[in-house]
C-alpha positions in Angstrom: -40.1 -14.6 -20.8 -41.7 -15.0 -17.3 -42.8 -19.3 -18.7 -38.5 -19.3 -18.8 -38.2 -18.0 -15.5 -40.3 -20.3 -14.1 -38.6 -23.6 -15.0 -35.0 -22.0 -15.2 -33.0 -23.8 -12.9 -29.6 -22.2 -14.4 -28.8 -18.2 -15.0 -25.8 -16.7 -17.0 -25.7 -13.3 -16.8 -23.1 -10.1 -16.9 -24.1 -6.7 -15.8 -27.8 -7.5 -15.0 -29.0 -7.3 -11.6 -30.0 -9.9 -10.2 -31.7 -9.4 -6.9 -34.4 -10.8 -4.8 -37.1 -10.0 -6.8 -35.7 -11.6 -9.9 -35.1 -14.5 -7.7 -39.2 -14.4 -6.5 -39.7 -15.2 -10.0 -37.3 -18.6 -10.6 -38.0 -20.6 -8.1 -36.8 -24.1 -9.4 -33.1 -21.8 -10.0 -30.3 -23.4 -8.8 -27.0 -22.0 -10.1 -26.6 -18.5 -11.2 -23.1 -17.7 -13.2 -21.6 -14.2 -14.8 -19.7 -13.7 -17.3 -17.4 -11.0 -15.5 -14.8 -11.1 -12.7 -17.3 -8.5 -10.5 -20.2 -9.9 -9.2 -21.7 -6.6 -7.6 -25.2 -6.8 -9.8 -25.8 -10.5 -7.5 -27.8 -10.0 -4.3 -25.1 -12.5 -2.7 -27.4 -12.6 0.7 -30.7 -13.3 -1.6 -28.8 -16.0 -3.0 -27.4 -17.3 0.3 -31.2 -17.5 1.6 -32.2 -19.7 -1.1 -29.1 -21.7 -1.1 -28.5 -20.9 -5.1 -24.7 -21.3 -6.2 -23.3 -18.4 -7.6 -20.0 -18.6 -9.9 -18.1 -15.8 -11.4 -14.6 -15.8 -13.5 -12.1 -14.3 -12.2 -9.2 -15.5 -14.0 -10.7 -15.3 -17.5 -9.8 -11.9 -18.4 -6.5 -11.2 -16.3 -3.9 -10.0 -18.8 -6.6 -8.3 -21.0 -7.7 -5.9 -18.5 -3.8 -5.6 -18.0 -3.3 -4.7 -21.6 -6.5 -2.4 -20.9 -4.9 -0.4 -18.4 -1.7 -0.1 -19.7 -3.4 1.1 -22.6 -5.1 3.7 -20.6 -2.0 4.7 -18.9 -0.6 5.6 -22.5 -3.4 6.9 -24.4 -3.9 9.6 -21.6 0.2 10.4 -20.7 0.7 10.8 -24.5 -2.6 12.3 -25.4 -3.4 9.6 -28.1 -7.6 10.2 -28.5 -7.2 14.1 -28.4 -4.2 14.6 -30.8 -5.5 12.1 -33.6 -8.9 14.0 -33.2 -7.2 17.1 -34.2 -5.2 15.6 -37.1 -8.9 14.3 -38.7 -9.9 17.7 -38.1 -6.9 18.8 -39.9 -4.7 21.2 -37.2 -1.9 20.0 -38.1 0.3 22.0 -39.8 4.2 22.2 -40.8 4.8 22.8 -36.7 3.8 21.8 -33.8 3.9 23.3 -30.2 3.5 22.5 -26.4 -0.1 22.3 -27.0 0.3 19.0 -28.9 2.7 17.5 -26.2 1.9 14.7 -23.7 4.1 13.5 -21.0 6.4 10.5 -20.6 5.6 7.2 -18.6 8.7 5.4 -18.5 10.3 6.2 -15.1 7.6 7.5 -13.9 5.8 6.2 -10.4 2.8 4.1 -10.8 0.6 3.4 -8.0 -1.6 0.8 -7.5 -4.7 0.1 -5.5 -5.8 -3.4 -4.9 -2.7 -5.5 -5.7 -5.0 -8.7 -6.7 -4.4 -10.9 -9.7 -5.1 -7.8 -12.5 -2.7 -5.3 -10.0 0.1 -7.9 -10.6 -0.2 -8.2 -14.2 -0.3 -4.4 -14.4 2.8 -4.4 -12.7 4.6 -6.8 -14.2 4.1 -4.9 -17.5 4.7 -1.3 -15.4 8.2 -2.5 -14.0 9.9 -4.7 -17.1 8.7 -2.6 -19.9 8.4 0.5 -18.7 10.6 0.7 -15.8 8.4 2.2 -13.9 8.7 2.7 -9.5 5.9 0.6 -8.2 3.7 1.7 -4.7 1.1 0.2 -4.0 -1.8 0.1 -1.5 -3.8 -2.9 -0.8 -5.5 -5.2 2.7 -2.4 -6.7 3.3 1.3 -6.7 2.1 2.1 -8.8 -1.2 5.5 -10.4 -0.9 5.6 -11.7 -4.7 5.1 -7.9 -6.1 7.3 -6.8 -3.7 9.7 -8.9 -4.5 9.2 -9.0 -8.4 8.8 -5.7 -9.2 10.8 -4.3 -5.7 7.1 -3.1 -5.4 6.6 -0.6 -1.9 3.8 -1.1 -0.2 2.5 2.5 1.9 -0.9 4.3 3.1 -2.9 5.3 0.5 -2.1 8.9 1.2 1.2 8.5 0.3 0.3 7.0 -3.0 -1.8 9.9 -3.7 0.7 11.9 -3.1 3.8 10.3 -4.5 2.4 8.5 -7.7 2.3 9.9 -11.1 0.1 7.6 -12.2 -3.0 6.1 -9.5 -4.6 3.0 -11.1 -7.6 1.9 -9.0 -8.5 -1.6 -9.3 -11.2 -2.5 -6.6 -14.4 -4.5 -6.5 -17.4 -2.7 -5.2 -18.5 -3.5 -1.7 -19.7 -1.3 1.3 -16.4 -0.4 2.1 -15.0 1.1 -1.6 -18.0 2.7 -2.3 -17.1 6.2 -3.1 -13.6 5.6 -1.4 -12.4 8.1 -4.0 -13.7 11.9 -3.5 -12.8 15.4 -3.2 -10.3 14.5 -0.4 -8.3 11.9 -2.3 -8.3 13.8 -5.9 -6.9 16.8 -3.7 -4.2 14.8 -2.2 -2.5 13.9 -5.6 -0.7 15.6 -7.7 -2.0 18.2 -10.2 0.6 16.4 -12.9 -1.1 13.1 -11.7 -3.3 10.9 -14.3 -6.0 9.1 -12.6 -7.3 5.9 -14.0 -10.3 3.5 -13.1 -11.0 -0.1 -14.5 -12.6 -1.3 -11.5 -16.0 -0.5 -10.5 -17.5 2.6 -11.6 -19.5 3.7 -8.0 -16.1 3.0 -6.0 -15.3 6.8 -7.4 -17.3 10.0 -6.7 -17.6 11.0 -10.4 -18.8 14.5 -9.4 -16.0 15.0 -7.3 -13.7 13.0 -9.8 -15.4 15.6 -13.0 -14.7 19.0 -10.3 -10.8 17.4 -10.0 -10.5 17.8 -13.4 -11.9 20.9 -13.7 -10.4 22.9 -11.5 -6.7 21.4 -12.4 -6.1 19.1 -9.3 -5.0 16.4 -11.3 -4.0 16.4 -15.1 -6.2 13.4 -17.2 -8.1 10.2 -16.2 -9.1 7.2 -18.0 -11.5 5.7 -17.7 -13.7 2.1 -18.6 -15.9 2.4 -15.7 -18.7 4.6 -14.5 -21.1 5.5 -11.7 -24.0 5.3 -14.3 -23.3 3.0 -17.7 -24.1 3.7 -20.4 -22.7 6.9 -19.3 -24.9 9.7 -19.9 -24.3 11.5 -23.4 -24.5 14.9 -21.3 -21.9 14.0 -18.8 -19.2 16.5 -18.8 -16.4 14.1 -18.9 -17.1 13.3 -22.5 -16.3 17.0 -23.5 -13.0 16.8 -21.8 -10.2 16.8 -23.6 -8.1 15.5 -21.5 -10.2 12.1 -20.5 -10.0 8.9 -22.4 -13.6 7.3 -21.7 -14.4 3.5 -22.9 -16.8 1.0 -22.0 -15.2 -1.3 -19.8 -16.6 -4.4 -22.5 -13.7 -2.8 -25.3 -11.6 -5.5 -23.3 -13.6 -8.2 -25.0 -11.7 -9.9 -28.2 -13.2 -12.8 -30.2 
């Protein structure tokens, strides 16, 4: 492997890091490339220093990760994973109770933060198909979603606070970095269903897992994490009421 390091001049990755030390190790390297829309795992300054292009894709997967979300937002509301466990494990009998009930999306606010090219897609299928009251919270105001979907922008404590829904949708950088804690997960409402598709370290998961726990808010989904693969000992995978994928579930042939 290190002979095809040395006379690489091209690198296609994903979710490998590549960092300086890596880049120590190609020296005749040139272009680096990633599969993903993220490009988190690329030392961007190492690669600056050495004048090495870097290219991500940011288009590719748009309305998948859409679809994604969406799909999120209804497999935890109407309790999809959890109830078809317990029909395999055969609970279901001639009735049914409250236990078995989930909880309605159309109508019901969806908040969004980080109104790029996936938070418009989102929305889009939020406000025609599910009529669905759109707030969202992102660097600057977005005139086409505002105007589209009669979107509102506010702070993001008054998404917390107002949404039913809180879909987070940010790239990781020095400022999102745990932007999600104890203090946000407090704010919302203890009805609201939290769901991440953007970068798994942009969300304290102890503080997200404690949330849950004590009943702060209702469900999450989930295709990111702070660790991936995530641990088969983390407690979100005995939660009921968490829907957790791997964020490459999106991919299709």
């Amino acid at each position: 492997m290190q002979q095809f390091f040395a006379e690489a001049e091209g690198l296609l990755g994903s979710n490998e890091n590549v960092d300086a030390a890596l880049l120590e190790k190609m020296p005749k390297l040139r272009a680096t490339s990633t599969i993903s829309v993220g490009y988190d795992n690329f030392d961007v300054d190492a690669l600056t220093a050495r004048k090495i292009l870097l290219m991500h894709t940011p288009t590719v997967l748009t309305e998948t990760v859409a679809d994604t979300l969406m799909a999120l937002v209804l497999s935890t509301a109407r309790r999809v994973v959890e109830v078809a466990e317990r029909v395999k494990a055969g609970e279901w009998t001639a009735s049914i109770g409250p236990d078995w009930y989930g909880t309605d999306v159309h109508h019901k606010t969806l908040g969004i933060v980080g109104m790029g090219r996936i938070g418009m897609a989102l929305a889009q299928r939020a406000h025609f198909g599910f009529n669905m009251p759109i707030l969202y919270n992102a660097r600057r105001h977005h005139k086409e979603a505002e105007e589209r979907f009669n979107a509102r922008y506010c702070d993001l404590d008054t998404l917390l606070q107002e949404s039913d829904f809180v879909c987070l949708i940010l790239p990781l950088t020095d400022e999102t970095y745990h932007l999600f804690g104890a203090e946000q997960f407090a704010k919302m409402k203890s009805s609201a269903i939290f769901i991440n598709a953007g970068r798994g370290p942009v969300v304290d998961e102890n503080a997200l897992i404690a949330a849950l726990q004590k009943g702060e808010i209702h469900a999450a989904g989930l295709d990111v994490f702070e660790q991936e693969p995530l641990s088969v000992d983390s407690p979100l995978l005995s939660m009921a009421n968490v829907v957790a994928v791997p964020a490459y579930w999106i991919c299709h042939p």
